[in-house]
N, C-alpha and C positions, 0 to 999 in steps of 0.2 A: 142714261147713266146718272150717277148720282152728282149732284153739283154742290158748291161752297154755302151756303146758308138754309139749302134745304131741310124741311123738317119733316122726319118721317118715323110713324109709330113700329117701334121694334122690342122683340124679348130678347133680354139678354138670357144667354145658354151656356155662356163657357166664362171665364178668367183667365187674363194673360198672365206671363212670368212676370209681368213688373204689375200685375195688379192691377187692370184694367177690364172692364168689360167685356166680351165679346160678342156681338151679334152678326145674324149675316141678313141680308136684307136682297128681297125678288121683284124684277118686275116683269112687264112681257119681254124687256132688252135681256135682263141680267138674273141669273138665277147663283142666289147663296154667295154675295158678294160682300168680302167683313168688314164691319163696322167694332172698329175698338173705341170705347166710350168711358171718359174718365167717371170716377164715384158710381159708376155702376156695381150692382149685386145680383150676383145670376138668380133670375126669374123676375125681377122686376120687367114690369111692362113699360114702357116709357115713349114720349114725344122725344124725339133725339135731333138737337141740331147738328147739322153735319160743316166743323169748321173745317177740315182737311181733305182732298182726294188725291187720292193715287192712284195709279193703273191697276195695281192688286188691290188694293183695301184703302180703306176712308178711317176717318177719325172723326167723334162726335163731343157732343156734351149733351147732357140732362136739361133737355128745357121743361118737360113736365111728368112726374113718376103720376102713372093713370093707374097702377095698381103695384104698390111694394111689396118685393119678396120677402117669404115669410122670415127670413135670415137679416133683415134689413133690420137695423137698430138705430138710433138719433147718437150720433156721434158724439164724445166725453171731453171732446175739446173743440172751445170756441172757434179755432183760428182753422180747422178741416173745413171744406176741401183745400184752403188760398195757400195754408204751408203744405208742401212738395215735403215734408220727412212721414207721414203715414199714408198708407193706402188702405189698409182695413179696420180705419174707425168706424164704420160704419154698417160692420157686420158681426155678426157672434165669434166670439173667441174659438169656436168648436167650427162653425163654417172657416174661415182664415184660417186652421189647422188642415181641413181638408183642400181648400184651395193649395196650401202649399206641399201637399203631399201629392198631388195632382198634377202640378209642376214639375215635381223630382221627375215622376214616373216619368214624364212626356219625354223629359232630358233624355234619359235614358230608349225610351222606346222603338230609334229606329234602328241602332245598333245592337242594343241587346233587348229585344223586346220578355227575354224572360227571367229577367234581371227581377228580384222579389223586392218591394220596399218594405223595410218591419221598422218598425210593428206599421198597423194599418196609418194612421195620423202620426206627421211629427210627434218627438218627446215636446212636451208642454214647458212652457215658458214657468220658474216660480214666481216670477212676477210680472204684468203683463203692462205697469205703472213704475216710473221713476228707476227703472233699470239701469239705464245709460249711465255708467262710470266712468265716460266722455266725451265731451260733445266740441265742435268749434261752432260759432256762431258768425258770421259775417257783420260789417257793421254797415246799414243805409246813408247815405248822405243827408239823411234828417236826424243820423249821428243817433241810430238806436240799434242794436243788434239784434239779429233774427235769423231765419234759413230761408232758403231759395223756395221761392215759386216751383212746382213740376217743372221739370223741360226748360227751365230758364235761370236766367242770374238774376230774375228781381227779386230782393231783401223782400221777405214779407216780416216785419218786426212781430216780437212774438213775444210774451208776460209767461213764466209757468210753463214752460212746456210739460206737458203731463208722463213726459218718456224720463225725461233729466233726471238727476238724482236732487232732492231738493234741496240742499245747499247750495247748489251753485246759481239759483237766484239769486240771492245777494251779493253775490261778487259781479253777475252781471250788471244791477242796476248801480254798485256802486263805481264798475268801470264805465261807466255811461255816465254817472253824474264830475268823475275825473273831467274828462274829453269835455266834457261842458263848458265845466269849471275854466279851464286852462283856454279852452279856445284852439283844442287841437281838430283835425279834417279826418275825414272819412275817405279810402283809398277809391279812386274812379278808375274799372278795368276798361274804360275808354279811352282814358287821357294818360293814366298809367302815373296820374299825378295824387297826391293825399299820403296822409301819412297813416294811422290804424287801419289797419286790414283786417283781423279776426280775432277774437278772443277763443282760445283754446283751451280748456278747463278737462282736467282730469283727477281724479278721485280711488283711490284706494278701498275698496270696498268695508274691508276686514276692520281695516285699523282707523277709518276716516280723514288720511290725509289727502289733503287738496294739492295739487299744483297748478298752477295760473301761468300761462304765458298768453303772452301778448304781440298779437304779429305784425310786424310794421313794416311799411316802404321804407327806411331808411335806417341810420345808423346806431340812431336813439332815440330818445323821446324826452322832451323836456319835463322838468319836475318830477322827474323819478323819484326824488325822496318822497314827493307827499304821494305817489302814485302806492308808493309799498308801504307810507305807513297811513294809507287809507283801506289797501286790500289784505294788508297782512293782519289786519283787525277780524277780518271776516271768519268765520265758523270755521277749524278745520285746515284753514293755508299755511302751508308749511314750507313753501318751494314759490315763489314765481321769478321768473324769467322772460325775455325777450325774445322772440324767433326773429332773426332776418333775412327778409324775400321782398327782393328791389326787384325780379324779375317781371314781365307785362308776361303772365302766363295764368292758366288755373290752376297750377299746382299750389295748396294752399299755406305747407311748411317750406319753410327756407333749411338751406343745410347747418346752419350757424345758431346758436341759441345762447345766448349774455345771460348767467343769472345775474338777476338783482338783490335776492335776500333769499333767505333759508337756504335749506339743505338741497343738496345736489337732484336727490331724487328719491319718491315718496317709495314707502314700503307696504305690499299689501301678503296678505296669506292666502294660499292658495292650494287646493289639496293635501292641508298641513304642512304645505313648506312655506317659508317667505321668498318674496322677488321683491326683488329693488328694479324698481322702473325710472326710466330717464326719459328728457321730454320726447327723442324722437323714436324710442322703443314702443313695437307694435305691442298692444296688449288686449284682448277681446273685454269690448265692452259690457256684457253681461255676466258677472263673475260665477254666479249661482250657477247659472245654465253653463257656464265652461268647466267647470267642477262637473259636472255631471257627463260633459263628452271625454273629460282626460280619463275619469274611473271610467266609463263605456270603456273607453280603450284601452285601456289598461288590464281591464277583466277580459275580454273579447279579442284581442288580437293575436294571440295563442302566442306569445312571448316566452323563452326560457332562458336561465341563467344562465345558458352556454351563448346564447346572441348577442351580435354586436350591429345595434342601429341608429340609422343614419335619420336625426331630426334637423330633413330639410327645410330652409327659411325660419331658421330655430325661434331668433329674434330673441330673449332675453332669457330662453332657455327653457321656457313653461311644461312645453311636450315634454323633451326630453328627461329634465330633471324628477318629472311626474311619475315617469314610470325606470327608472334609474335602479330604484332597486327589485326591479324583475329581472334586468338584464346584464350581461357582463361588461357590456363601454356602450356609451353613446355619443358619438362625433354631431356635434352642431355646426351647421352651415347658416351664414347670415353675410347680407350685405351690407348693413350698416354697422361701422365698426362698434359706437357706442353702446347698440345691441350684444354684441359681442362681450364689451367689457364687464355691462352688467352680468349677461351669463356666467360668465368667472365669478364675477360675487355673490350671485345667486347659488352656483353649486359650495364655494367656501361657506359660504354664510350658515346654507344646512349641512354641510359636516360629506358633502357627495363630493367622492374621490374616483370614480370611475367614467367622469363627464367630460369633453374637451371641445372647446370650440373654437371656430374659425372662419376668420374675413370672408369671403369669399360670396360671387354672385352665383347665383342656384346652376347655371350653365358650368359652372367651372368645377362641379362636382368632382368627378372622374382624374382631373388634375389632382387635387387638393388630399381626397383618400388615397391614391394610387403612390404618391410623393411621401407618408407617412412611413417612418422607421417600420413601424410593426403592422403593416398592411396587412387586412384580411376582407375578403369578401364578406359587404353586409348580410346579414340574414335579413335583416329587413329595413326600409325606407319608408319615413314615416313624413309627408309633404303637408304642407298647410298652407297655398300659397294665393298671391293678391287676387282680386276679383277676376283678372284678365286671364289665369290662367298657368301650365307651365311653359310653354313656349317648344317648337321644336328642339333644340337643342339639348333641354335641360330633358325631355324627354330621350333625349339618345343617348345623354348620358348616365338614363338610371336604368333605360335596358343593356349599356354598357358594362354596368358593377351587375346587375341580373339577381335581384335581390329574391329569396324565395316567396317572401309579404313583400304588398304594399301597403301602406294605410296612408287614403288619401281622403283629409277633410279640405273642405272648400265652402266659401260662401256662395257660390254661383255654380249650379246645377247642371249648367248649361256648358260651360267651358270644363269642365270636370269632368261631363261624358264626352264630348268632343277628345281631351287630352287621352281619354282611358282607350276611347277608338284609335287613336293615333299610336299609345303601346303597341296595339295589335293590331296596324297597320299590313307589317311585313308579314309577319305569320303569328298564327295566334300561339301568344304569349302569358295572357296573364289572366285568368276568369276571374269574374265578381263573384263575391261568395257570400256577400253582405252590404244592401245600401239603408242605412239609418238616416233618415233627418232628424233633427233638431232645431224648434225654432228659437231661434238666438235674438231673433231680431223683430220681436210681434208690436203688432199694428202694423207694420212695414210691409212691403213685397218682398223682404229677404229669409233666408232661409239657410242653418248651416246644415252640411251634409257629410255624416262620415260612411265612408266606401273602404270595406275589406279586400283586398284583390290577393292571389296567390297564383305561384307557378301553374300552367296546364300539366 
């Protein structure tokens, strides 16, 4: 078998869902035994250290490429492989398209293996550079901010990230030269002790406003006034705020947010409507490519003016509001209330009278419609929900309302097919009729996915 510092020459053949190599490796013991191997590009041939063994598969590194795949490219940012936020710098924008269409499929393949992906490759990225219209940064105890290492909590500090939108360089270097200044601490998830934990930066696409918050261990932060009239200087800020999260956990927002100066919350456009976003409202960080999945859906999900549907995990109202005037009501579900209240403002703001939203956690669906004066069975259910998934519950309670559609986007392929198997668990309920990727999220190993489903 294979052991811990072993090196052994292998072709990589396959790519994992998070972006990793794959090889399998034979000997007279072991035949086709996998080897997943970071910054690998299938067909490179390579010297593979092997850091990791497990009873199933191993884990590697690149100790020498003996012949690069023709897909292999020299990576556009300095700081790949050490920063853990890209996984396909180092391959053609057209290969990383196929890789992730490749992905969806497999999600899909054991339950439905005749489930169509269209078009052939994800829809393509407009921009494959400076997309991110928000990022949080972590901050190292040498007091500089950056993102995590792969698979780990070490800060790798980072100048430029080439994903970021470019103004929020300068509000990162000038919050770093704050912290300097004053002589404040970098938070330790060891000791659970320091005061700055993450600089969170979000951005308006449309209009270019910025909000800024700031996430601290504590209650406040001293020198707050030169803190906002150092950052409210910056290109674009128009909002920053305080998050508070005293908790020793890795969840990175606190439930609490202090503004310190500007406006409540930044306003962006969006399918020709405006949203007013607030600091803890979910909002997709690539605007261009979400503009382009709400029109998909909106055109494609065979909606009429006699339907009344349900935008589950609404969040500030984006989906629903989108497509508001194809249909007769659409009920939003959201758990966080803040979310919730901007949706109100968001439907007031563009003049949309047929929109309603409400508290509630995605499980408690079935409560919430069923409890409405003018109750009616949805026609359709429209889900967008976190990486993990929808959860048994909230799954029995949307074959409970038994919508004729469903339209289920997700950022993870993988719990998407898992949930849609689990629909039609009991008896089969609901066929694919449409699985579209979209990548939302390039250079990365992420992938969004919109899935049409409808009654058998």
């Amino acid at each position: 078998m294979l052991k811990k510092n072993d090196v052994v020459e292998l072709t990589v053949t396959d790519m994992s869902f998070e972006g990793m190599g794959v090889a399998r490796y034979s000997d007279e013991d072991v035949k086709g035994f996998v080897v997943f191997i970071h910054n690998a590009v299938v067909g490179d041939l390579i010297d593979c250290r092997i850091v990791k063994v497990l009873s199933k598969m191993a884990y590697g590194i690149i100790e020498n490429i003996l012949s690069p795949a023709e897909d292999r490219i020299a990576p556009t940012c300095g700081y790949f492989p050490k920063c853990g936020g890209c996984t396909h710098m180092n391959a053609r924008y057209e290969t990383e398209l196929r890789y992730k269409k490749n992905c969806v499929a497999a999600a899909f393949k054991n339950n439905y293996p005749d489930a169509e992906v269209i078009p052939e490759n994800p829809v393509p990225s407009p921009a494959l550079q400076q997309y991110r219209n928000k990022i949080i940064c972590p901050l190292s105890q040498d007091l500089k901010f950056g993102f995590f290492a792969r698979h780990s909590h070490r800060i790798v500090p980072v100048e430029n990230c080439c994903l970021q939108d470019e103004d929020f360089e300068p509000i990162i270097r000038k919050t770093e030269e704050f912290i300097r200044t004053y002589s404040l601490t970098a938070y330790d998830e060891k000791t659970g002790r320091g005061l700055i934990r993450n600089l969170y930066l979000r951005k308006a696409h449309a209009t270019g406003e910025i909000m800024v918050c700031l996430v601290i261990n504590g209650k406040n932060i001293p020198h707050k006034e030169q803190f906002t009239t150092m950052i409210s200087a910056c290109k674009g800020v128009t909002s920053i705020y305080l998050n508070i999260n005293r908790e020793m956990t890795n969840v990175v927002l606190g439930k609490t947010c202090v503004p310190l100066w500007g406006k409540e919350s930044i306003t962006d456009l969006l399918c020709g409507l405006k949203f007013r976003i607030a600091p803890l409202s979910f909002y997709q960080i690539n605007s261009p490519q979400t503009e382009n999945i709400y029109r998909f859906v909106a055109e494609n999900a065979g909606l009429t003016k006699d339907d009344t549907v349900i935008d589950l995990y609404c969040g500030i109202g984006t989906i629903g509001l989108c497509i508001a005037d194809r249909v007769k009501n659409v009920l939003g579900i959201e758990v966080i209330e803040q979310a919730v209240n901007n949706a109100y403002e968001n439907a007031e703001l563009n003049k949309i009278k047929n929109a309603e939203f409400y508290p509630a956690k995605a499980e408690k669906l079935t409560e919430v419609i069923r409890s409405l004066p003018k109750f009616r069975t949805p026609d359709a259910i429209i889900v967008d929900p976190p990486r993990k998934g929808l959860g048994e519950k909230t799954i029995a309670a949307i074959l409970d309302l038994a919508p004729k559609k469903l339209i289920y986007i997700s950022c993870n392929p993988a719990t998407q097919a898992r949930d849609i198997a689990m629909l039609n668990k009991e008896k089969p309920t609901y066929k694919i009729d449409r699985i579209t990727p979209f990548d939302m999220f390039p250079r990365t190993g992420h992938v969004e996915t919109v899935c049409f489903l409808s009654q058998y």
